[in-house]
C-alpha positions in Angstrom: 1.7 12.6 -11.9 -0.4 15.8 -12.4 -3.8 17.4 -12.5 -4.8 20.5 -13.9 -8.1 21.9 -13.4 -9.9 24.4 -15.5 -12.9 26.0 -14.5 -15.6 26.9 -17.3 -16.7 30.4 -17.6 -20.0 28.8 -19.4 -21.4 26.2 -17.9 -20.4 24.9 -13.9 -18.0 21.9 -15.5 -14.4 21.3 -14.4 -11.9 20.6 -17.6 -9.7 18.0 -15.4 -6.4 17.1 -17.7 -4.8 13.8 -16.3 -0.8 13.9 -17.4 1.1 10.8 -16.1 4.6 10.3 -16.6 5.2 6.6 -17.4 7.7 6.0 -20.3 8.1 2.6 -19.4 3.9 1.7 -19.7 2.8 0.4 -22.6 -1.2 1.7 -21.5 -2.5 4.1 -18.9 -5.8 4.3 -17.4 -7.8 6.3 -15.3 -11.2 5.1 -13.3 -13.7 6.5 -10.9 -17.0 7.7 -9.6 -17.3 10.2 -12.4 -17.6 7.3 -15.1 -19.1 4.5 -13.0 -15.5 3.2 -12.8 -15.2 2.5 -16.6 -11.5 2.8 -18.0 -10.8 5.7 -20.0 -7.5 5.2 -21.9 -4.7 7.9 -21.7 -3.3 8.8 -25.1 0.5 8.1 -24.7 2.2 11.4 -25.6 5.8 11.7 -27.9 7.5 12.7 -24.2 6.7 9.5 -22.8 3.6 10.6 -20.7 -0.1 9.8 -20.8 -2.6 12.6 -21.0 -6.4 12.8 -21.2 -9.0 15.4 -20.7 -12.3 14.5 -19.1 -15.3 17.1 -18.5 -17.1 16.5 -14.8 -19.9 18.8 -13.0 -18.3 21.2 -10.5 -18.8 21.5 -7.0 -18.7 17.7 -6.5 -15.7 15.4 -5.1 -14.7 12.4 -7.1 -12.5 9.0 -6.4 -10.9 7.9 -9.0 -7.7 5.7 -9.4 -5.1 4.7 -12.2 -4.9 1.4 -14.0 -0.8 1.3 -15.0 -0.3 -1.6 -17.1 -2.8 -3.1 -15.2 -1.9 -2.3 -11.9 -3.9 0.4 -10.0 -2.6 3.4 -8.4 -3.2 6.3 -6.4 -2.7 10.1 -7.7 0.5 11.4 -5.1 -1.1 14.9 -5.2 -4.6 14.3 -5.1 -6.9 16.9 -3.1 -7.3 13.8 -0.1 -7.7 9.8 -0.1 -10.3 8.1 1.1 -11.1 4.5 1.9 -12.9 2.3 0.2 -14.0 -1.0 1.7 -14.9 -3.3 -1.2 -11.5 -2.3 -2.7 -9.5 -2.2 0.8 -7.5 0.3 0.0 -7.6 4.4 0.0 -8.8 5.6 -3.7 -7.6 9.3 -4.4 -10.1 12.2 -4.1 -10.5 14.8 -6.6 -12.3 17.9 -5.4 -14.1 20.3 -7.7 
């Protein structure tokens, strides 16, 4: 799992770029803070990963998490984790 980060030059927004490597998922996910924890679907790519763009304000933190076939997961090289006690778990943190 990866995430690149893009600064714009004209306007203080963040171009994040989600790329998942999951060639066995039939659908990819990603969640958090940044969309009030709606699903935004990954477009599966001829490589066999799952990549999406998303926008967000700079200068912010986010948690977020992946829905894998329905299952959620953690980013490995997120920024830090935090906990979350409705969820009981740790939800990755993306900071910006």
């Amino acid at each position: 799992m990866s995430i690149t980060k893009q600064y714009l030059k004209s306007k203080p927004e963040c171009k994040v770029t989600f790329n998942i490597p999951a060639k066995e998922a039939s659908s990819v996910a990603v969640a958090g803070d940044f969309n009030n924890w709606e699903k935004v679907e990954l477009k599966k790519l001829k490589n066999g990963n799952f990549k999406c763009q998303i926008n967000m304000p700079a200068d912010r933190s986010y948690e977020f998490k992946y829905c894998i076939d329905g299952e959620w997961k953690n980013e490995e090289q997120a920024d830090r984790y935090n906990w979350n006690d409705y969820a009981a778990a740790e939800n990755s943190v993306l900071e910006l």
